[in-house]
N, C-alpha and C positions, 0 to 999 in steps of 0.2 A: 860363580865364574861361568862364560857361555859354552855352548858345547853347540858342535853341526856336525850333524853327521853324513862327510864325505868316504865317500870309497878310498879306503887305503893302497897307497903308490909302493911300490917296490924301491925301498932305501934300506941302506948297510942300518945295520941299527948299530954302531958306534955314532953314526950322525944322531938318530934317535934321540941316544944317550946323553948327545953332548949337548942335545937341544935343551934336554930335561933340566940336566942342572945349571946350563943356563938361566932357563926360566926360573927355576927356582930362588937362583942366587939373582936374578931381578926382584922379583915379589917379594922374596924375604930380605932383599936388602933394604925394599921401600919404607918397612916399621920405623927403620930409625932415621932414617932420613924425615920420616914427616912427622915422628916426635922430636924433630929438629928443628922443623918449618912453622908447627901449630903454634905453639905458640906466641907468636910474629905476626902468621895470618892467620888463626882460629880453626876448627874443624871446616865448615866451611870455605873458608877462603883456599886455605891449600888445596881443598879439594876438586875447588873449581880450576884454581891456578894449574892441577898438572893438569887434569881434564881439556883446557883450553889449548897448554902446549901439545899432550897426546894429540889433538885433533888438528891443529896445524901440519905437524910432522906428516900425520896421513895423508892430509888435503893435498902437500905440497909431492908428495907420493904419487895422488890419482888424479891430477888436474889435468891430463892427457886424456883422462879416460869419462867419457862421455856417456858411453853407457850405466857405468858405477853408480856414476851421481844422479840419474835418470831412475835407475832402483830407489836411492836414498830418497828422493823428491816423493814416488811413487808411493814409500811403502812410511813414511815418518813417521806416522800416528805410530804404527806397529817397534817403529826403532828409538820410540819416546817409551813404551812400555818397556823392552829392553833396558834402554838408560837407567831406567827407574829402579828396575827391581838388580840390576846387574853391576852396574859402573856408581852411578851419582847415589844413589839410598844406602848403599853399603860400605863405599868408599869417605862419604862423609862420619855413618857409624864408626868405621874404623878410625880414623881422627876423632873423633870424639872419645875413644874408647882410649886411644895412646894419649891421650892430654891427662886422665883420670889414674892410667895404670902405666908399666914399662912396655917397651919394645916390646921384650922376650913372651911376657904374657898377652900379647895381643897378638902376635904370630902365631902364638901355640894353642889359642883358643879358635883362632880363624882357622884353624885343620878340622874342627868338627863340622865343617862347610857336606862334605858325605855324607856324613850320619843325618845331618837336614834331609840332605837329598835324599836318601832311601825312605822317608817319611813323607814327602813331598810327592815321591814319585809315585808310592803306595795309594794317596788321597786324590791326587789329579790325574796319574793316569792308568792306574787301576792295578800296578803290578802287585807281584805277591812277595811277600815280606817273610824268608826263610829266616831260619834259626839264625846263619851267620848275620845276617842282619840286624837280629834282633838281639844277637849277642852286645853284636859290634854297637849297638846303639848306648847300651847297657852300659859299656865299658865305655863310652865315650861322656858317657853322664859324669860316671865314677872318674874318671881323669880330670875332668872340670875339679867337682868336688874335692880333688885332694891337692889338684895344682892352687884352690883359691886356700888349701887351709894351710897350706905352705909359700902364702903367696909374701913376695916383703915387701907390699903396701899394705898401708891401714884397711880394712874392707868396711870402711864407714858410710854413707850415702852417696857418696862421691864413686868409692871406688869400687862398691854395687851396682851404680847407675851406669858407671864404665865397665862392669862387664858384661852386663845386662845389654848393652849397643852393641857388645863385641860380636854376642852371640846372636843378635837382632840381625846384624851383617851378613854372618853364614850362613842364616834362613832364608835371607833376600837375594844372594846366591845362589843359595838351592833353588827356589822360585826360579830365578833368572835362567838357571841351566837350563830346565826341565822347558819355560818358556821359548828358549830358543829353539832345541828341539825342534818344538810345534810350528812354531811361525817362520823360521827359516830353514828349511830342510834344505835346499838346495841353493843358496845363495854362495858365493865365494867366502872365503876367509875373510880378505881384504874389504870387499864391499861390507861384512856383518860388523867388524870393528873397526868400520869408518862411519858406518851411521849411527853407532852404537854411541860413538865417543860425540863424533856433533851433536846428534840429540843430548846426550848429556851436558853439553859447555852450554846450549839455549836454553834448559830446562833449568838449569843454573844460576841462570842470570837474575831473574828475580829473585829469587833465595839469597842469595849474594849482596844485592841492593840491599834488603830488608836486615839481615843480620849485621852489617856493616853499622847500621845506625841504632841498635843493640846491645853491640860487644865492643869489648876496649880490648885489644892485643893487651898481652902481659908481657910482651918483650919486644923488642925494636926490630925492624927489620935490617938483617944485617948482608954484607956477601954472603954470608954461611946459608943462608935464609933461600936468596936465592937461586944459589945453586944444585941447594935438594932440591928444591923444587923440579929446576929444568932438569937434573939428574930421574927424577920418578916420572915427569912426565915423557921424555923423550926415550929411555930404558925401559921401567915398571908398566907403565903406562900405553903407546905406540907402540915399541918395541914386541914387551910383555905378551900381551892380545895379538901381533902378529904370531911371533914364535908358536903361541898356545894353542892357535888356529891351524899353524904347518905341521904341527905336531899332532894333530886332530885326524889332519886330512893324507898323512903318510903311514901314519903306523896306528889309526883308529883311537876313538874316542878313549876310552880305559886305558890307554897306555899313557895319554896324555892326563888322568887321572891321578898318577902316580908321582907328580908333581909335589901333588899336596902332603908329603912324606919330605921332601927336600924344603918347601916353606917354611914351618916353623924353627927344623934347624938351620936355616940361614937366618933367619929372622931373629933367636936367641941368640945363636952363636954372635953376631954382628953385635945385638943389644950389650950383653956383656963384653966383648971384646974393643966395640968403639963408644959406648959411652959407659961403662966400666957399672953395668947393671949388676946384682949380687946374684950368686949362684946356689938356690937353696937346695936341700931334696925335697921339697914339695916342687918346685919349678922339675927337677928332672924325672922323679918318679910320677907325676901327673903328665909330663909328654912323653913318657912310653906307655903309659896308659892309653892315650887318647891315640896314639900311633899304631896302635893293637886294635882298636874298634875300630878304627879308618880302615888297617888291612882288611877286614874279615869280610867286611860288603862289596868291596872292589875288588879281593880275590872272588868273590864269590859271584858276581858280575861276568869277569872277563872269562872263568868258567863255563857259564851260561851262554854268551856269546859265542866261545870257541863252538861250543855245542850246537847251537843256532845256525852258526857255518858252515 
């Protein structure tokens, strides 16, 4: 997920709050909504589908604004590597990963998104890797491992291969953050996840073409079909990336971190409660596991930061 880092605005932090689990209950409510869609329009297809809607919504947002698109023109090759490691590389993994497993486990694997990042951040931009880190990382292994031996799908190639995407996604994530950082430091909210999303609906396009004549949908397309859809792309998706961005830019980077604590419980919670996914103790004692090695780097982050201030 991207990160920029703006100078923090003086806001009540009940708005903060209210941003947070907003966002949360966006992102985490998209699992099941696009294990709703995939199979209709494939990992792929759906992916590009909200990609395309998210990018309209925006376009129809900054078509006043001349400058914006004047950045996006300017800087595209830079907002295509974005795409890549950020929106479309990851966002497809994830449809790939919900087609193989539940909702619930692909929300609660998608939280190890941090623990990427502290290993990420460590090799490309040189920071140092304290104990909470290395705890955190530790226990983020170990909540995998006990969420997949408690998991109630088969764990056959299939649904190896699907968690294996799952966790391919967080690391392209992690990449994407750390990336954004570097190459946008100063650009608007708005402007970064508007080029962010068009490079990804063009970068799309032939991917799209190519696996269309590939794959055969296992289900029809239905209303249901595509209503998630415009539901993730115009909430999840638009929406999603605006809020993540205001949230960034009023109450700083790490606090809009703290997101990824509310994602996977909206994302299981939702899994089992709307599409009536089973509830094991490997599913709940592997996401307080992995929710314990998420805290320990990003407590130990916003520490540092305060400190830095």
């Amino acid at each position: 997920m991207p990160n920029a880092p703006n100078e923090p605005e003086a806001v009540p932090r009940w708005k903060v709050l209210g941003a947070l689990l907003l966002l949360g209950s966006l992102w985490g409510g998209s699992f099941p909504l696009i294990k709703t869609a995939a199979p209709a329009l494939g990992p792929v297809g759906v992916t590009h589908a909200r990609l395309a809607v998210g990018a309209m919504v925006l376009t129809l947002l900054t078509l006043t604004s001349r400058r914006m698109w004047q950045i996006v023109g300017r800087r595209f090759a830079a907002f295509l590597v974005l795409a890549a490691l950020n929106v479309a590389g990851p966002l497809t993994l994830v449809a790939v990963a919900i087609v193989g497993l539940n909702a619930s486990m692909a929300a609660i694997l998608n939280a190890t998104t941090p623990l990427f990042t502290v290993v990420v951040a460590a090799i490309w931009l040189g920071h140092r890797i304290s104990w909470r880190h290395a705890l955190g990382v530790a226990l983020g292994v170990a909540g995998v491992v006990v969420l997949l031996g408690g998991a109630p799908v088969g764990l056959d190639g299939r649904g190896l291969m699907s968690t294996a995407a799952s966790l391919a996604a967080a690391v392209l994530y992690a990449l994407g953050g750390v990336y954004a950082r570097r190459a946008f430091p100063e650009e608007a909210p708005l402007t970064v996840a508007l080029g962010q999303l068009v490079a990804a609906t063009v970068m799309m396009i032939p991917v799209t073409i190519v696996t269309i004549g590939l794959s055969r949908p296992s289900a029809p397309v239905t209303r249901e079909t595509v209503l998630a859809v415009l539901i993730v792309g115009v909430g999840a998706t638009a929406g999603g990336y605006l809020l993540y961005f205001w949230i960034i830019r009023t109450a700083g980077p790490f606090a809009a971190s703290t997101v990824t604590f509310l994602v996977p419980l909206a994302g299981a919670g939702l899994g089992v409660l709307w599409l009536s996914e089973p509830v094991t103790s490997g599913l709940v004692l592997g996401l307080i596991i992995i929710l314990l090695g998420v805290g320990l780097p990003t407590q130990s982050s916003k520490r540092t930061t305060e400190r830095d201030n």
